[in-house]
C-alpha positions as CSV (number, residue, x, y, z in Angstrom):
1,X,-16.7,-22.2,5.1
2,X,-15.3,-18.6,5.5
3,X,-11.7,-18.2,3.5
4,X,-9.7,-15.3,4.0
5,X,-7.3,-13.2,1.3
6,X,-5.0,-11.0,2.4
7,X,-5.7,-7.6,0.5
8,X,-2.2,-5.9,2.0
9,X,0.6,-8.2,1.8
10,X,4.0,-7.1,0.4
11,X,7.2,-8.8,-2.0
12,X,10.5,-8.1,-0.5
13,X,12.0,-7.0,-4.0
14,X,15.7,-9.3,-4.9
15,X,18.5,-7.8,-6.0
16,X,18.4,-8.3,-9.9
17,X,15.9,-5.5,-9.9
18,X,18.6,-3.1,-9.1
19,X,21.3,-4.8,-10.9
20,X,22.9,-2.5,-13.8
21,X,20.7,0.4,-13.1
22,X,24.2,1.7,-12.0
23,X,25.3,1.5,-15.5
24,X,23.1,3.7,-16.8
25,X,22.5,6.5,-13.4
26,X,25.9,6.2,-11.4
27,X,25.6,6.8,-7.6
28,X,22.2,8.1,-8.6
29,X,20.7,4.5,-9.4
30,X,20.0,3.1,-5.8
31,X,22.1,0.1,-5.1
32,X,23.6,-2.8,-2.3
33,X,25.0,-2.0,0.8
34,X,26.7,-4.5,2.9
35,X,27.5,-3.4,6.6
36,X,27.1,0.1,6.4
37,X,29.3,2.3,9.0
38,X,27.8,1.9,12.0
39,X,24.7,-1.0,10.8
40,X,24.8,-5.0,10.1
41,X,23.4,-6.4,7.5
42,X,22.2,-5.9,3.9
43,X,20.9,-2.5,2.7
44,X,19.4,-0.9,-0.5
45,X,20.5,2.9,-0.7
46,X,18.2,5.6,-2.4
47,X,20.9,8.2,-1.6
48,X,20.7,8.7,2.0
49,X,17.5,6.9,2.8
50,X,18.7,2.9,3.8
51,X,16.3,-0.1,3.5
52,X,17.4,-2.4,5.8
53,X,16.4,-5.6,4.3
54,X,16.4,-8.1,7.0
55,X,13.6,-6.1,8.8
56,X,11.4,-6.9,5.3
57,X,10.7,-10.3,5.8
58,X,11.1,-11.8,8.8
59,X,7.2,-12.1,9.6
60,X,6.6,-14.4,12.7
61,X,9.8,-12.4,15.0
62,X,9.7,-9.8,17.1
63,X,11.9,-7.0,17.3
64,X,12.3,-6.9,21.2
65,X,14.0,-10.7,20.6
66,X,17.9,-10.1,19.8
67,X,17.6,-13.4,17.9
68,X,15.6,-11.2,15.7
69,X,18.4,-9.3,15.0
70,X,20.9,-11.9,14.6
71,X,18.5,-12.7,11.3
72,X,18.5,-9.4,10.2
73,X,22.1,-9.2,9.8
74,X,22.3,-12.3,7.8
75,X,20.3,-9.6,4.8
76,X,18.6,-11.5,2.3
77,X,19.5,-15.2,3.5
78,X,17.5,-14.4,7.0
79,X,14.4,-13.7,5.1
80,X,11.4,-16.4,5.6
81,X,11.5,-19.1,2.3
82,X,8.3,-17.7,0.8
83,X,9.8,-14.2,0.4
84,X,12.4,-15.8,-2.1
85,X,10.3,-18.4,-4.0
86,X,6.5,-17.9,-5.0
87,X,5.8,-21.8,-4.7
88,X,7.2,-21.5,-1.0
89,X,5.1,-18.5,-0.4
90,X,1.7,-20.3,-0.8
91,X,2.6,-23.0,1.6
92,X,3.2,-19.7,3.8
93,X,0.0,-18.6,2.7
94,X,-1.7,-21.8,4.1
95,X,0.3,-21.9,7.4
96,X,-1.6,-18.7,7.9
97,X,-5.3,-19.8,6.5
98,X,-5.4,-17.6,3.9
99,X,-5.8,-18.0,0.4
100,X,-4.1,-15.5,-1.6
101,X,-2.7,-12.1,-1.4
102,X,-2.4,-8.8,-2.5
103,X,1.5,-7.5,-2.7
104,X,2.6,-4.5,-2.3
105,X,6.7,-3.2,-3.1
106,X,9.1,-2.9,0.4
107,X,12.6,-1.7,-1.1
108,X,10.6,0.7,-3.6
109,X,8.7,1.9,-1.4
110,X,11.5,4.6,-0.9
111,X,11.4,5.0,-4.8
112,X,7.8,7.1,-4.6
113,X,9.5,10.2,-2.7
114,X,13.5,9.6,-4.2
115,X,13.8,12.7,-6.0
116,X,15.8,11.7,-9.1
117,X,12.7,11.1,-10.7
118,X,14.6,9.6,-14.3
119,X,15.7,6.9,-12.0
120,X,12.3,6.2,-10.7
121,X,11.1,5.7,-13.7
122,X,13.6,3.2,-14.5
123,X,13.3,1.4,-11.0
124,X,9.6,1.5,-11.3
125,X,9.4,-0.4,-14.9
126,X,11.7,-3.2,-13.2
127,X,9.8,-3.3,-10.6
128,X,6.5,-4.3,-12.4
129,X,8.4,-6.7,-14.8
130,X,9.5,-8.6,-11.8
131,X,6.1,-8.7,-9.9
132,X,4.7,-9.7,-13.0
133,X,6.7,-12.6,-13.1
134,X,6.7,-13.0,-9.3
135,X,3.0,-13.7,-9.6
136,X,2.7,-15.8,-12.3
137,X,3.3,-18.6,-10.5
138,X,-0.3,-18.4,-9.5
139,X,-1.8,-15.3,-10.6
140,X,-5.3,-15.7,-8.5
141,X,-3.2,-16.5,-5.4
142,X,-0.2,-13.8,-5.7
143,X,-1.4,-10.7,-7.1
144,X,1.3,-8.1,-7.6
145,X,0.4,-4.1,-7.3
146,X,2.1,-2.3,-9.7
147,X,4.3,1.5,-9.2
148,X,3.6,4.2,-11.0
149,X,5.8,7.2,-11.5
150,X,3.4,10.1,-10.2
151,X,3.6,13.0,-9.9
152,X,5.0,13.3,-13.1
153,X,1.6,12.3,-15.1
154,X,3.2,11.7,-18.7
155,X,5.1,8.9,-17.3
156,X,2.7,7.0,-15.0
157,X,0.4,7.5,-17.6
158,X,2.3,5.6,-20.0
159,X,3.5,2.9,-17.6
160,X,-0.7,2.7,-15.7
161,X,-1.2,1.4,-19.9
162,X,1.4,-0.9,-20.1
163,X,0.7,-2.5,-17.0
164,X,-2.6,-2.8,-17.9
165,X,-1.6,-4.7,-21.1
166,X,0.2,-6.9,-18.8
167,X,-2.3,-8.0,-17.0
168,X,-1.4,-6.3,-13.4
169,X,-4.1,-6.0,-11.4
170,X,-4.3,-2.9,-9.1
171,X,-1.2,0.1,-9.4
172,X,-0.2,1.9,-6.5
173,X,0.9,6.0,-6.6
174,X,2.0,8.1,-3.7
175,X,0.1,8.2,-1.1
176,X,0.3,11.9,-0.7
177,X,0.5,14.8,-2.9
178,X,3.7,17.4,-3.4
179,X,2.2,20.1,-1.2
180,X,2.4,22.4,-3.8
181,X,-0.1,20.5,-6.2
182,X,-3.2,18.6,-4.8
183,X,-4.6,15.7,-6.4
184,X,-7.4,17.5,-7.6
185,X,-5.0,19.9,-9.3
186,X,-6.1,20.0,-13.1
187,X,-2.5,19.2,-14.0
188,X,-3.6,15.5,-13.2
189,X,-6.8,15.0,-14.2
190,X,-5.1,13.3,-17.5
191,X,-4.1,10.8,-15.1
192,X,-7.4,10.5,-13.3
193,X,-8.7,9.9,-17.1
194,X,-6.2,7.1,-18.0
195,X,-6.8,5.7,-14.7
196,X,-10.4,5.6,-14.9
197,X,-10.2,4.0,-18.3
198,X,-7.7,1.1,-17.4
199,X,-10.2,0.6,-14.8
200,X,-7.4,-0.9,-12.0
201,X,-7.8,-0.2,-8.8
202,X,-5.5,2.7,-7.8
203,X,-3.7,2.2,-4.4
204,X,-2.1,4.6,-1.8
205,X,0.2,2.8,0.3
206,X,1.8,4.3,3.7
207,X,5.3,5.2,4.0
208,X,4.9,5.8,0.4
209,X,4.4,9.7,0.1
210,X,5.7,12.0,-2.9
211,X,8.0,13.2,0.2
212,X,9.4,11.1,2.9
213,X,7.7,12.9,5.5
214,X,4.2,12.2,4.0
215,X,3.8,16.2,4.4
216,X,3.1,16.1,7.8
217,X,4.4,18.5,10.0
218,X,8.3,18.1,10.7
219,X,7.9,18.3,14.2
220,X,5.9,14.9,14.9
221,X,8.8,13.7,13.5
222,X,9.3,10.8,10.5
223,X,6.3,8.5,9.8
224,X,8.4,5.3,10.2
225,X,10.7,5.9,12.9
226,X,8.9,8.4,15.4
227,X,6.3,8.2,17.9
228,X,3.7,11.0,16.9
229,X,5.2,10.8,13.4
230,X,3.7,7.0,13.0
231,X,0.6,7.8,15.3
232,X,-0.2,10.4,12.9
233,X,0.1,9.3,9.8
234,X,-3.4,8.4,8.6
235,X,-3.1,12.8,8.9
236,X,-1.7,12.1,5.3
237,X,-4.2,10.4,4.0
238,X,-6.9,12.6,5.3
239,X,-5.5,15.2,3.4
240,X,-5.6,12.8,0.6
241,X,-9.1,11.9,0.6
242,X,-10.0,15.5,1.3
243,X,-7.9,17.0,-2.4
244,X,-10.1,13.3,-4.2
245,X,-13.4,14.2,-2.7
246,X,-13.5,17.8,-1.6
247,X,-11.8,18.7,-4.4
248,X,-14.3,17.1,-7.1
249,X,-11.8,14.1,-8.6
250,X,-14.4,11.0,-7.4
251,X,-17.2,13.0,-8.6
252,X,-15.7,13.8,-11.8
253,X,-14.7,10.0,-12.3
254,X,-17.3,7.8,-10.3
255,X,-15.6,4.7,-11.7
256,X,-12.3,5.0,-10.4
257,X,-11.7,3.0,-7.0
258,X,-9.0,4.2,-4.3
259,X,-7.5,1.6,-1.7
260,X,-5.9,3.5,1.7
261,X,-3.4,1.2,2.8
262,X,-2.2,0.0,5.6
263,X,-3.4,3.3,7.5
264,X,-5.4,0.9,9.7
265,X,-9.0,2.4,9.6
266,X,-10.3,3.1,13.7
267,X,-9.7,6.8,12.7
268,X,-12.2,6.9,9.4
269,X,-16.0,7.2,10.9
270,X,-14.8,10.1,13.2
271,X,-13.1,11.7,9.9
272,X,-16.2,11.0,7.5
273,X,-18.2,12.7,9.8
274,X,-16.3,16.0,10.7
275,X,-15.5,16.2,6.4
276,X,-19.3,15.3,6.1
277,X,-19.4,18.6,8.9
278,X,-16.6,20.4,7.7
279,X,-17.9,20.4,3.7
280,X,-21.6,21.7,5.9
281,X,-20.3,24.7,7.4
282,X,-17.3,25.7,4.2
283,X,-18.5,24.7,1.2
284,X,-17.0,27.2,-0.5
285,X,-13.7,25.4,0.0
286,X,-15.1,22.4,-1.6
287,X,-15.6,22.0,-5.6
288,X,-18.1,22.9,-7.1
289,X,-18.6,19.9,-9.0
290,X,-19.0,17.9,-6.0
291,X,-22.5,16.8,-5.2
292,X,-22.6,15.0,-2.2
293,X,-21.7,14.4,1.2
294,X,-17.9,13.7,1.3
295,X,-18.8,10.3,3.1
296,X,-21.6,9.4,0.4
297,X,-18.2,9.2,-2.3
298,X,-16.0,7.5,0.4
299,X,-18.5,4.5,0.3
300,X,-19.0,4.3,-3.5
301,X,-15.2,4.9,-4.3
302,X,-13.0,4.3,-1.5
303,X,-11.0,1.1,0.2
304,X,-9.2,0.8,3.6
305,X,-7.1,-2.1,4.8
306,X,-6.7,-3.0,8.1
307,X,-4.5,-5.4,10.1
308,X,-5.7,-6.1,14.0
309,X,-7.9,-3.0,14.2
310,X,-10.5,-3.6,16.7
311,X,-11.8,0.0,17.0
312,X,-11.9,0.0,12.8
313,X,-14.5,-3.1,13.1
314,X,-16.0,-1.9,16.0
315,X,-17.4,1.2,14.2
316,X,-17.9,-0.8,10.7
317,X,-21.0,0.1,9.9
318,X,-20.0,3.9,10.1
319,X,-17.5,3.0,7.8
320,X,-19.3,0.9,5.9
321,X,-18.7,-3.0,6.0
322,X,-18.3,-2.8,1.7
323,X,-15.3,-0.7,2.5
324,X,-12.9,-2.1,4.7
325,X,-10.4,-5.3,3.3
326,X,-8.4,-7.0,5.5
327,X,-4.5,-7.8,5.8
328,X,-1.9,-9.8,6.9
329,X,1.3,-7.5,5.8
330,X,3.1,-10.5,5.4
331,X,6.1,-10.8,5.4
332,X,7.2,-7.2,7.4
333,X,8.3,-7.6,10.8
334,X,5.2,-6.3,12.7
335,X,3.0,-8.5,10.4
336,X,0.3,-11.0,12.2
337,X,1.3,-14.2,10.2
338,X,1.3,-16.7,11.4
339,X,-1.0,-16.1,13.9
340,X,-4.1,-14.1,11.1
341,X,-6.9,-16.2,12.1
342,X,-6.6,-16.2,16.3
343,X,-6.6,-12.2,15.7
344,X,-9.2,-12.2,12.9
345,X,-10.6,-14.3,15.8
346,X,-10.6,-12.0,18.2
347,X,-11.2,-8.9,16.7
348,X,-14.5,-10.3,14.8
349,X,-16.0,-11.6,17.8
350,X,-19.5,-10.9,17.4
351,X,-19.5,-10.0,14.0
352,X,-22.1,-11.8,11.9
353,X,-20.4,-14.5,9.2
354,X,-21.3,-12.3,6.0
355,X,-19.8,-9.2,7.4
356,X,-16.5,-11.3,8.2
357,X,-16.5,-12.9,4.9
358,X,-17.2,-9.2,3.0
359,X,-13.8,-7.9,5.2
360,X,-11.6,-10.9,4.6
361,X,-12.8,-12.6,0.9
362,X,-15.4,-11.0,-1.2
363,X,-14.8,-7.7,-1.5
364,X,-10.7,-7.3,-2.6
365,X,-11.6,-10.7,-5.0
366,X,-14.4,-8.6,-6.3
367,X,-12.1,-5.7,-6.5
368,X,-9.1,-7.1,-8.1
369,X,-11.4,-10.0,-9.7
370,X,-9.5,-12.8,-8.7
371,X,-11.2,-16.5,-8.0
372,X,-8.7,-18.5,-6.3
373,X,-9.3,-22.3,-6.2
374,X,-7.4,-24.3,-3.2
């Protein structure tokens, strides 16, 4: 029988993981917002950027439904029941036929581009003390990611160790570079060290840039509330894998693994092959410690969830089937739940059982190294 784990899920972070960080940053720390001028509902504030937290978890609505919105408003008491309490969540889990998930931040996601880094920090360690506990309930079914403070590599250093130590799983860092400094800048290969060492699986999460706007150009516009701006933002993390391959990091560290998430993944065997071309015709742009064809490291190093991407399965095996996970992004508005298996369904017709059960089970349990018994 083919079971199926979510690899991009998220938690829908409460308030006490906020509470008293005022205290200690003033207006810095980011903080509650009821009915802001001009909005309904509840909101966390990381100065001007708002996360409206009734569009967090309310998986299983649309948003062209106004009754949609009448839950919104009601914040943090419109969320589903599973957001709130873990032992909820895994009867969630089986309304959808899946056994377990991987969970990703949605409040802190603003936190990887707010530029008052000191309270980052802070917000950051709180968060990974809560998802700890979060997903102790059952720690093979719920399987917190943790945040790390980069680009400032002394502290997500330090904090990759101690959640390591804690027993987390997989830690996410922005999923793009400060335009000024590459990830394959020497100033962070002491992170690329540490990382390797800790051996977790590092993650790069959309929406979740060391700038808001993912450093894509500003006229496409925001990646979250634009057309072009959202069409285009796997742009981001082609950059990104060009500054970790191009630019030597997977060759120098051939044990660390990288998970591209929730970029969908219909764009990668087009981009594989032009790097593959691109790396051909200028290799003098590339490192000179790399050794191979840029889509020779993607396969041994690199992850890419997807949600309802037919045109991402349809050219799997350019991919490669070892690579792509698959998702539910429960419990975000635009997630599938509860409807994963008619559109894992549909969008595997044809494909043969072991390649579905490498996209939806074996490989994130392999890659996290969770066994989850239901």
């Amino acid at each position: 029988m083919t079971v199926y784990y979510s690899c991009d899920s998220h938690v829908v972070e409460p308030p006490e993981v906020f509470e008293g960080l005022d205290a200690q940053f003033g207006s810095r720390a980011p903080h509650l917002v009821t009915n802001p001028e001009g909005r309904q509902g509840t909101y966390i504030a990381y100065g001007d950027t708002m996360m409206n937290i009734g569009r967090l978890g309310i998986a299983g609505n649309r948003l062209d439904d106004p009754k949609t919105h009448e839950l919104m408003a009601r914040g943090y008491e419109g969320l589903n029941p599973g957001v709130h309490n873990p032992e909820e969540r895994l009867k969630e889990q089986a309304v959808d036929g899946i056994i377990g998930e991987i969970m990703y931040p949605s409040v802190n996601m603003a936190a990887f581009s707010y530029p008052e880094r000191d309270v980052v920090h802070a917000v950051m360690k709180r968060h990974n003390d809560w998802i700890r506990e979060y997903s102790s309930h059952d720690p093979e079914r719920l399987v917190g990611i943790a945040c790390l403070p980069l680009p400032e590599v002394d502290a997500a250093i330090e904090e990759l160790q101690r959640v390591a130590k804690m027993g987390i799983r997989g830690a996410a860092i922005p999923c793009t570079a400060p335009l000024d400094k590459p990830y394959s800048h020497p100033d962070f290969e002491p992170f690329w060290d540490a990382a390797e060492e800790a051996g977790l699986p590092i993650s790069m999460h959309i929406f979740c840039g060391s700038t808001p706007d993912m450093g894509l150009p500003a006229h496409w516009g925001s990646p979250g509330r634009s057309i072009v701006g959202y069409t285009m933002a796997h742009g981001g993390m082609v950059s990104t894998l060009a500054q970790l391959i191009c630019g030597g990091v997977a060759e120098r560290h051939p044990n660390l693994r990288f998970v591209c998430c929730e970029f969908e993944t219909g764009w990668l065997a087009h981009v594989l092959q032009r790097m593959d071309h691109a790396a051909y015709r200028t290799p003098e742009d590339a490192s000179p410690d790399m050794k191979m064809a840029p889509s020779a490291y993607f396969r041994r190093q690199f992850y890419a969830t997807f949600e309802d991407d037919l045109a991402g399965v349809l050219t799997r095996h350019l991919i490669g089937v070892d690579n792509l996970i698959w998702g539910n992004d429960y419990p975000h508005h635009d997630s599938i739940w509860p409807h994963s298996m008619e559109v894992i369904d549909r969008i595997f017709d044809g494909v043969p059982e072991d390649e579905r059960i490498k996209m939806t089970s074996t490989t994130v349990m392999e890659l996290y190294g969770v066994n989850p018994s239901v």
